[in-house]
C-alpha positions in Angstrom: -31.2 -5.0 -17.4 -32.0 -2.1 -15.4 -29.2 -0.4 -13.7 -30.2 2.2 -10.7 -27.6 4.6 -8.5 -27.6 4.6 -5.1 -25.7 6.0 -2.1 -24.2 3.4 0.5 -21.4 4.1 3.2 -20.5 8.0 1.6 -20.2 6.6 -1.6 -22.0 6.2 -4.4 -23.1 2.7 -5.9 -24.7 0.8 -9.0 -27.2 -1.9 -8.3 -29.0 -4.2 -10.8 -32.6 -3.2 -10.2 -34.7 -6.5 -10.1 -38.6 -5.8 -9.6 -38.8 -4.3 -5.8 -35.2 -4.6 -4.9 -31.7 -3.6 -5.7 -28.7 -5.9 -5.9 -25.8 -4.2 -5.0 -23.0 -4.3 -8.0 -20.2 -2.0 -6.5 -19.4 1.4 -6.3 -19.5 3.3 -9.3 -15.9 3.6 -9.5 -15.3 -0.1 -9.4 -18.3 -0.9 -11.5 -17.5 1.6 -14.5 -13.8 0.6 -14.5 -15.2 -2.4 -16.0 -19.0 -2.3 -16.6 -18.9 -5.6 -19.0 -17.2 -7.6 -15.9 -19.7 -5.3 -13.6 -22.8 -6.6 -15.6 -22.4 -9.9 -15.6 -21.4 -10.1 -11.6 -22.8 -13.0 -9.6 -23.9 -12.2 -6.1 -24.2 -8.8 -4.3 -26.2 -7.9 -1.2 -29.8 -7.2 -2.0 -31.8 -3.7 -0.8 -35.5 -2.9 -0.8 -35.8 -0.1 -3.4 -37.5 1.7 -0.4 -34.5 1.3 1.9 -31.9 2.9 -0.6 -31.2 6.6 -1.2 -31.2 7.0 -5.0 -28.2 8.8 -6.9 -27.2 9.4 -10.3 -26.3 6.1 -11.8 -22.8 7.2 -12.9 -19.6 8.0 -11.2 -18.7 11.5 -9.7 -16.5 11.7 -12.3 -18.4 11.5 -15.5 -19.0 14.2 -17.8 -22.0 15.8 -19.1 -21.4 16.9 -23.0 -24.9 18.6 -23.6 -26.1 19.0 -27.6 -27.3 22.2 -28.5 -30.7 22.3 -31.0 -31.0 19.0 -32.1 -34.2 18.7 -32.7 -36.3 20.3 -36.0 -38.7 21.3 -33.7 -36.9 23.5 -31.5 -34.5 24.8 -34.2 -37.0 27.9 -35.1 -37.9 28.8 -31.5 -34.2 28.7 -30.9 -33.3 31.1 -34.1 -36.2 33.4 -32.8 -34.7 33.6 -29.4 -31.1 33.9 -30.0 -30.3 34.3 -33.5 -28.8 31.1 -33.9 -29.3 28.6 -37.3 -29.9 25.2 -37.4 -26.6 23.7 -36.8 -24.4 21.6 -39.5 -22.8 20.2 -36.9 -23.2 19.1 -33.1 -23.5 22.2 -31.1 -21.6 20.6 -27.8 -21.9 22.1 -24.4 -20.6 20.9 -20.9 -22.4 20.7 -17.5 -20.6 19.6 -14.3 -21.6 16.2 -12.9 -22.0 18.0 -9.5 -25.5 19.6 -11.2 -26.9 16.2 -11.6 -29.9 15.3 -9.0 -32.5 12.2 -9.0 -36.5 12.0 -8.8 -37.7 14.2 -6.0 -35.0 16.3 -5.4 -35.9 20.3 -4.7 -34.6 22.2 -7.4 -33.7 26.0 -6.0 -34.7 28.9 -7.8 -31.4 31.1 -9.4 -31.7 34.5 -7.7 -33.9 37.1 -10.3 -34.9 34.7 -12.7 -36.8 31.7 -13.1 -35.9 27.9 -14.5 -36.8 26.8 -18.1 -37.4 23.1 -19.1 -35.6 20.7 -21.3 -37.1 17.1 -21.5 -33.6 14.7 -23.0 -33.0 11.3 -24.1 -29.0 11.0 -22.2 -26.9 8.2 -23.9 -24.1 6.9 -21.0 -21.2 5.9 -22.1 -20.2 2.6 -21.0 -16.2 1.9 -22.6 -13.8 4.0 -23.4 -13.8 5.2 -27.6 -11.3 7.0 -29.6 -12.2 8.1 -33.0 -15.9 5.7 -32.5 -16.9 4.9 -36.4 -20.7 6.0 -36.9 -21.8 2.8 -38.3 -20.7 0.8 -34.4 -20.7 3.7 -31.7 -24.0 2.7 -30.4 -21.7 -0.5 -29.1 -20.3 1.6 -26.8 -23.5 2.8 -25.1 -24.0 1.3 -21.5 -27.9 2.5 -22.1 -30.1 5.5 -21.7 -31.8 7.4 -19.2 -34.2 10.3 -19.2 -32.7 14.0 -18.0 -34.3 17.5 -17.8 -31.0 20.3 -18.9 -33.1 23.2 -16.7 -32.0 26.0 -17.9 -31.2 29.9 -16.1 -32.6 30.5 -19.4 -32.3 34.8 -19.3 -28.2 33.7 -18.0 -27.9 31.7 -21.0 -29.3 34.1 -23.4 -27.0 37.3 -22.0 -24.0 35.8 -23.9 -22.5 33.4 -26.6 -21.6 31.1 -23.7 -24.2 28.7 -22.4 -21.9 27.3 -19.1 -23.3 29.7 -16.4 -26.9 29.3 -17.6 -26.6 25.4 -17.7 -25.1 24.8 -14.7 -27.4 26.2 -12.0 -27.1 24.1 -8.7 -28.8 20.8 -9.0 -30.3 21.9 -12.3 -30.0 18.4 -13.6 -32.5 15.9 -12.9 -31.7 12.2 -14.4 -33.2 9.6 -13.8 -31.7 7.4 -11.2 -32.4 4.1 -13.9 -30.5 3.6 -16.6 -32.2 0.9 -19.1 -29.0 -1.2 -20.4 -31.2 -2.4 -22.6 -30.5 -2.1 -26.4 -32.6 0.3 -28.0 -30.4 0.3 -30.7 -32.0 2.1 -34.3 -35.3 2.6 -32.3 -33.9 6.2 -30.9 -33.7 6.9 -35.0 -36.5 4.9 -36.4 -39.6 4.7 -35.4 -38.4 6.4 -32.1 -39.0 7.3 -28.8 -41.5 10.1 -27.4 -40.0 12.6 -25.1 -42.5 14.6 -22.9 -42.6 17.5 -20.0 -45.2 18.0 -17.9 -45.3 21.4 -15.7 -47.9 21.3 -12.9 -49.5 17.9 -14.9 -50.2 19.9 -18.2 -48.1 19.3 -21.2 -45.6 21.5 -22.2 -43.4 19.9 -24.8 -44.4 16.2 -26.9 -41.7 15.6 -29.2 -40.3 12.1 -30.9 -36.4 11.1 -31.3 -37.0 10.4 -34.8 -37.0 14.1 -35.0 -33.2 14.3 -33.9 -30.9 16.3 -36.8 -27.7 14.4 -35.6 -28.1 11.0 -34.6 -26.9 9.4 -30.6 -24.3 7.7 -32.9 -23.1 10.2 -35.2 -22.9 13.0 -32.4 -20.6 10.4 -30.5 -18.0 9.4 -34.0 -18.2 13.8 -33.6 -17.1 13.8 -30.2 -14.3 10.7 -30.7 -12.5 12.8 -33.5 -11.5 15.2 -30.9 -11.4 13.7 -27.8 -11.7 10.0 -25.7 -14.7 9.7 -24.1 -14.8 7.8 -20.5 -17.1 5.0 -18.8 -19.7 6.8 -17.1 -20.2 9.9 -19.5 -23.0 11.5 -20.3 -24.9 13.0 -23.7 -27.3 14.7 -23.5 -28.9 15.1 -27.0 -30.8 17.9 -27.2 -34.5 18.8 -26.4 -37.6 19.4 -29.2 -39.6 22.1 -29.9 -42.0 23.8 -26.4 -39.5 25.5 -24.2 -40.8 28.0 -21.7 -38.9 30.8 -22.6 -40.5 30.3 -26.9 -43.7 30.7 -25.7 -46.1 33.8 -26.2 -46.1 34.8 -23.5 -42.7 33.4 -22.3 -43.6 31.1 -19.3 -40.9 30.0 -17.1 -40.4 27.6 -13.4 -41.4 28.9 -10.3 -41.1 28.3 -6.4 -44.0 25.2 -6.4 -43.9 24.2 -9.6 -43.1 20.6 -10.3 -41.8 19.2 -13.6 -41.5 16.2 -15.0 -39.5 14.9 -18.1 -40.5 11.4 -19.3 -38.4 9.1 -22.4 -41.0 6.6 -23.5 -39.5 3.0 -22.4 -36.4 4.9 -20.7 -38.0 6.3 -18.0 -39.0 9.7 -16.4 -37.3 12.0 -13.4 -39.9 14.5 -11.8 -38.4 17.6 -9.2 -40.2 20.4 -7.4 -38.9 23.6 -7.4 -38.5 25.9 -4.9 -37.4 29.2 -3.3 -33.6 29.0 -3.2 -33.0 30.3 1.1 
């Protein structure tokens, strides 16, 4: 199943997306309070996909726990630009759930800088888990859509803390699909390709399999410390090809437009834009 966001009345809704049209499931709230009950619903009043206003397909009060170099790829890039080694562990940042924007929505410009890419496979959360055991936490994945962490990459470099530079307004596009599906140990093995696209040339090409903590190992992480909710987000990191490791740097400008893909997830494409 293939699960889509949507705004309806002021609030925000999950439909089950069935070829050209959306059948209404709930709101968000009432759907993630119980997404098993939510997923097998009979009935719901059916939209044109046309006719809906697309949202992030989680509630407005999910988190976003963001994993720092996670990929092999991108750990030299990242020691070369801020000093930083390959982490032991998950390296866990938070963005705000109010940064989170769908396909097609302008993406301003920070004052004096410009954006820098991230192409990520996000894991939602779909129960609540305490202390998740590495061998079963993918159980508790509602499914996966594709996001693009944009980065105020010169703000994220000035200091140790990431939060100002990852949480530029609406700097993060998500798909407005999640697949339900199970992908299960295809993220791992043989895995899934994760691509960016700036102005329709590549910029990064990277594979899951190239992950250095696992979806389900940086969730059993997380669990040891604290709960995580329905409607959560992970991010899990982005591979090697980031704007800001390049030689020259090369970073997003106003009438650029980027797009993030996760082979059989899905792909969220924004223009950005002049911030007035």
């Amino acid at each position: 199943m293939k699960l889509v966001g949507f705004a309806r009345n002021g609030f925000r809704h999950i439909g089950a997306l069935e070829g050209e049209t959306v059948r209404d499931l709930g709101t968000a709230r009432q759907f993630f309070a119980d997404t098993h009950a939510g997923l097998a619903a009979d009935g719901g009043e059916i939209f044109a996909v046309d006719d809906v206003e697309l949202a992030p397909a989680v509630p407005e009060t999910s988190r976003i726990f963001c994993v720092g170099i996670n990929y092999r790829s991108h750990a030299g890039e990242s020691k070369e630009l801020a000093g930083i080694e390959e982490p032991k562990l998950p390296m866990i940042f938070g963005r705000w759930q109010q940064t989170l924007v769908v396909d097609g929505t302008p993406v301003p410009l920070p004052p004096n800088e410009g954006l820098d890419w991230e192409v990520e496979l996000a894991a939602v959360i779909g129960e609540t888990i305490w202390q998740a055991d590495e061998q079963t936490a993918l159980k508790h994945v509602l499914g996966y859509a594709a996001f693009n962490d944009l980065s105020a990459r010169k703000k994220q470099l000035a200091t140790p803390q990431f939060t100002v530079g990852k949480n530029a307004d609406f700097s993060g596009p998500i798909s407005p699909v999640i697949t339900s599906d199970e992908l299960g140990d295809v993220v791992s093995n043989p895995g899934l390709r994760v691509t960016t696209h700036v102005n329709g040339q590549l910029m990064q090409d990277g594979n899951t399999r190239d992950l250095i903590h696992s979806v389900e190992r940086i969730i059993a992480y997380i669990t040891d410390t604290l709960t995580l909710q329905p409607g959560d987000v992970i991010a899990t990191g982005t591979p090697g090809g980031i704007g800001a490791g390049r030689k020259p740097p090369v970073l997003l400008g106003d009438g650029d437009v980027v797009l993030v893909t996760v082979e059989n997830v899905g792909s969220v494409q924004n223009p950005i834009v002049k911030r007035t």
